[in-house]
C-alpha positions in Angstrom: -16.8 -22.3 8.3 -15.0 -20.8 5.2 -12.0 -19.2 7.0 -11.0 -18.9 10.6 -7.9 -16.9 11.4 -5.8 -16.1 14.5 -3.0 -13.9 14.9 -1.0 -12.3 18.1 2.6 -10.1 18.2 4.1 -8.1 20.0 6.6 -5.4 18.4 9.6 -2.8 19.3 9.8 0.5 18.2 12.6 3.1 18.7 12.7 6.3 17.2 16.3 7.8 16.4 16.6 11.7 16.4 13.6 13.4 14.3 13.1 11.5 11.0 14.6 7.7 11.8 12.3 5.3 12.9 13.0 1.3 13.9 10.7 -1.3 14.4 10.7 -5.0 14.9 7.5 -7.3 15.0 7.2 -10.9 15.9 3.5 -12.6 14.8 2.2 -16.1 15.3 -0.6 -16.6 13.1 -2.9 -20.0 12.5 -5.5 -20.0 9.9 -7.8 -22.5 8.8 -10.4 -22.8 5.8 -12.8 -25.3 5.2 -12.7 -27.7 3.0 -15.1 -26.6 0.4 -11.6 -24.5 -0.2 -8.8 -26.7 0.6 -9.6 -29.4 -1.5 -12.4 -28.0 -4.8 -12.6 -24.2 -5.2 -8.4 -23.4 -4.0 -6.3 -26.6 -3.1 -3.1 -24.2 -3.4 -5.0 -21.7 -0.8 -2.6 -23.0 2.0 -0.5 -25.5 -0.6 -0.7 -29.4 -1.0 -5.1 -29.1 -0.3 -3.9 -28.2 3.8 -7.0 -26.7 5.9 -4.8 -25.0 8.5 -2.2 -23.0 8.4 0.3 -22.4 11.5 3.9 -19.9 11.7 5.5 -17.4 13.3 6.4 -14.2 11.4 9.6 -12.0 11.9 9.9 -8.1 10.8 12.5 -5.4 10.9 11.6 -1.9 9.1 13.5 0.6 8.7 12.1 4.4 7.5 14.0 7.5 7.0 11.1 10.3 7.0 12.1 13.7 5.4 8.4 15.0 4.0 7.4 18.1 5.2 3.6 16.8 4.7 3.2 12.9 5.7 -0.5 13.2 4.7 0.1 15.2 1.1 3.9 16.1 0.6 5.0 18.8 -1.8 8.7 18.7 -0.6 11.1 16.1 0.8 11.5 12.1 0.3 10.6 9.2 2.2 12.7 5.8 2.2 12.1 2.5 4.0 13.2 -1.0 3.9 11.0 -4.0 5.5 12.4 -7.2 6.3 10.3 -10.4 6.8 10.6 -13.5 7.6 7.8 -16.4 7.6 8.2 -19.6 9.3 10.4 -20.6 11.8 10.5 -22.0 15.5 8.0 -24.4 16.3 5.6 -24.4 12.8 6.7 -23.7 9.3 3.7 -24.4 7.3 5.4 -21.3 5.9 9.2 -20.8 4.7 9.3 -17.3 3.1 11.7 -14.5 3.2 11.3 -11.1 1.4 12.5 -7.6 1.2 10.2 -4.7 0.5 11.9 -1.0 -0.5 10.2 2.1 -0.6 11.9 5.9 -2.0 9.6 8.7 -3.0 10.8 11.8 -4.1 8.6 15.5 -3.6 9.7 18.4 -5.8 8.3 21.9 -5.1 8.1 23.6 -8.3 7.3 27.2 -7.0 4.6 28.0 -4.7 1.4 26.2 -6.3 3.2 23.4 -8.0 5.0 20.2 -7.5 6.1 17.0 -8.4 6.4 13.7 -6.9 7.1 10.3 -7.8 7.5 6.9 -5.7 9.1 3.6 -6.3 8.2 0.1 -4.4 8.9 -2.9 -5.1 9.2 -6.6 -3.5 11.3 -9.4 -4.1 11.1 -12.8 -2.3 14.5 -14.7 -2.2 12.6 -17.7 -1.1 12.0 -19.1 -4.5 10.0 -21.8 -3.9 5.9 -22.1 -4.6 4.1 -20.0 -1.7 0.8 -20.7 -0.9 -2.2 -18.2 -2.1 -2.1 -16.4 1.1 1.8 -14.9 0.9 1.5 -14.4 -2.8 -0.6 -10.6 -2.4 1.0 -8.1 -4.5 -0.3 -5.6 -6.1 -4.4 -4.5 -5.7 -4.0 -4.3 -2.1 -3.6 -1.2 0.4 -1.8 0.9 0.3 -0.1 -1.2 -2.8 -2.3 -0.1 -5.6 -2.2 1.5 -9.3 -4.5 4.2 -10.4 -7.3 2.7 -12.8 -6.7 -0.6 -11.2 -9.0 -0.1 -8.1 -10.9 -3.5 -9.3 -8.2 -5.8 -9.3 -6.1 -7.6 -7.1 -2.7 -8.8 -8.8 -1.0 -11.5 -7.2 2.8 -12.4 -7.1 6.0 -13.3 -5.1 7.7 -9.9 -6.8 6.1 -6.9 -7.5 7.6 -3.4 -8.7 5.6 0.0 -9.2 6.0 3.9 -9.9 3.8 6.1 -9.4 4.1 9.9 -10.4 2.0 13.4 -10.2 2.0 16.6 -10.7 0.3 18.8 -8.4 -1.7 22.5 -9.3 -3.0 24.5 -6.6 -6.3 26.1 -7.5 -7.8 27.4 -4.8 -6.7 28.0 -1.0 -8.7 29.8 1.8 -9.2 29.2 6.1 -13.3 28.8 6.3 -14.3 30.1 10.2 -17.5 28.2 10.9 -18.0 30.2 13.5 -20.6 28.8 16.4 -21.6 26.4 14.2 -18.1 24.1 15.4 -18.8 23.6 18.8 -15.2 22.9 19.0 -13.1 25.6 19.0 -9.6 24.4 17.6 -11.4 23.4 14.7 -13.7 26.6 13.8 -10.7 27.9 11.3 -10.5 25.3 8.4 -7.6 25.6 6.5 -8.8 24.2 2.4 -6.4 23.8 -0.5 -7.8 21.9 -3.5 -5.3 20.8 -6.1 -5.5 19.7 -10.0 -3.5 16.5 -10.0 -2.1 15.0 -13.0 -1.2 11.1 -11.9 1.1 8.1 -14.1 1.5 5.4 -12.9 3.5 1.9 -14.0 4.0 -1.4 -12.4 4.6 -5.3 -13.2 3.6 -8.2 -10.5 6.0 -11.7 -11.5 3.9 -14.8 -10.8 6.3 -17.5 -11.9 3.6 -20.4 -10.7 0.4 -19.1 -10.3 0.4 -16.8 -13.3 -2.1 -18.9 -15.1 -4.9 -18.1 -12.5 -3.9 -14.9 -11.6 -5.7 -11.6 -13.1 -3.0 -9.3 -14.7 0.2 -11.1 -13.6 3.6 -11.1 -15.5 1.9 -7.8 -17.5 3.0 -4.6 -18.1 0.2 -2.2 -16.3 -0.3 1.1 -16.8 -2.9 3.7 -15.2 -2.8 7.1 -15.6 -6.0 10.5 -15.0 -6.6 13.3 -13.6 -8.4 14.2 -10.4 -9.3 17.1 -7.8 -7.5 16.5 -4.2 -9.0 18.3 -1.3 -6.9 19.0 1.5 -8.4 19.8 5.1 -6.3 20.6 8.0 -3.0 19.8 6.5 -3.9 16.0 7.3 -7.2 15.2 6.0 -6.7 14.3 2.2 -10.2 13.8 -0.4 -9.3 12.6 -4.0 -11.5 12.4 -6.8 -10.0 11.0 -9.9 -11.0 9.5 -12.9 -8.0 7.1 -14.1 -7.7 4.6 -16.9 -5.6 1.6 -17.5 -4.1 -0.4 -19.8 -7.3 -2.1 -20.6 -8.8 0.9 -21.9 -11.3 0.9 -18.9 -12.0 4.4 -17.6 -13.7 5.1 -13.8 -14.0 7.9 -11.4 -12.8 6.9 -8.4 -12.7 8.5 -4.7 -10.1 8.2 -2.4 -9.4 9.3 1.2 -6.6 9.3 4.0 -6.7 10.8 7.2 -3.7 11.2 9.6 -4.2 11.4 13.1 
């Protein structure tokens, strides 16, 4: 056994008029490795070479939703706040607390192009050592930096932008005909954008920056890629991005709203 994990909640959510939406989450979690981990290949995995793990988690987030697209926006913003807490009651193998803010910005720039740019960023006011597993920053979704899609960047604080500009090249409705055996989808609406994408952003490692890939740099990425848009919802993006490294990769990205 390498790593068993456990987690149960329950959560609260309450949404206020059309575009204000509360929730609150409380998790228990207990996680154990074994102790190939724990004590040779990761002793700070849990902290102080522990093989198990045991707290209770505490969330508030708050989101004020103005896009007029969630899945592919070309107008409106988007802000949210998340609160957490880790550790308290019972177990505190954990004692973390952090606040994670979120504003992005969408600028129609006449009918086939915009411009949109989004700021996050994290900052744990518990400044004491964390253990390896409350440390994930940057590298992980939806948290990532284009050109970066290899890495994982680790850190108690981490801030990014990202920016694009959007072209729209081509725009029709396809009718597949019988060949959609379901009717409310025989008339596909398809746009397909040129997208220009920047993007900036810094993870701060003040104890594990030694053994973590990236950390306490400046990082840049930055390409150019076709987006596909299906259904208003159904988002394909094929970019090829580089990064500060000077390493350059197509990469293929996807997100469906339902």
């Amino acid at each position: 056994m390498l790593l068993t994990r456990f987690r149960v909640g329950a959560g609260l959510s309450y949404r206020q008029g059309l575009n204000k939406y509360h929730t609150g989450k409380i998790i228990f979690s207990d996680n154990s490795i074994g102790d190939t981990i724990s004590q040779v290949l990761n002793p700070d995995y849990f902290l102080e070479f522990r093989s198990r793990q045991q707290h209770f988690t505490l969330q508030y987030n708050f989101t004020l939703d103005k896009r007029d697209v969630k899945a592919y926006p070309q107008g409106g913003n988007l802000f949210s706040i998340l609160l957490q807490k880790d550790g308290f009651g019972l177990f505190d193998d954990v004692n973390a607390f952090a606040a994670t803010g979120t504003y992005a910005h969408y600028f129609p720039l006449g009918k086939k192009m915009s411009f949109g740019a989004k700021l996050k960023g994290r900052y744990t006011f518990t400044r004491a050592e964390q253990p390896y597993t409350h440390v994930s920053a940057l590298g992980y979704l939806p948290d990532f930096l284009r050109g970066y899609e290899f890495y994982v960047i680790d850190g108690m604080d981490y801030v990014y932008a990202k920016t694009h500009f959007q072209f729209r090249i081509f725009q029709k409705k396809i009718n597949w005909g019988r060949y959609m055996v379901i009717p409310q989808f025989r008339l596909m609406p398809l746009k397909v954008y040129l997208a220009i994408n920047n993007d900036f952003g810094y993870a701060n490692a003040p104890f594990n920056g030694e053994r973590s890939t990236l950390s306490n740099e400046f990082l840049w990425g930055r390409g150019v890629g076709l987006d596909f848009v299906v259904f208003q919802d159904k988002v394909w993006q094929f970019e090829y991005s580089w990064n500060h490294l000077g390493e350059g990769h197509f990469f293929l990205h996807f997100e469906f709203s339902f």
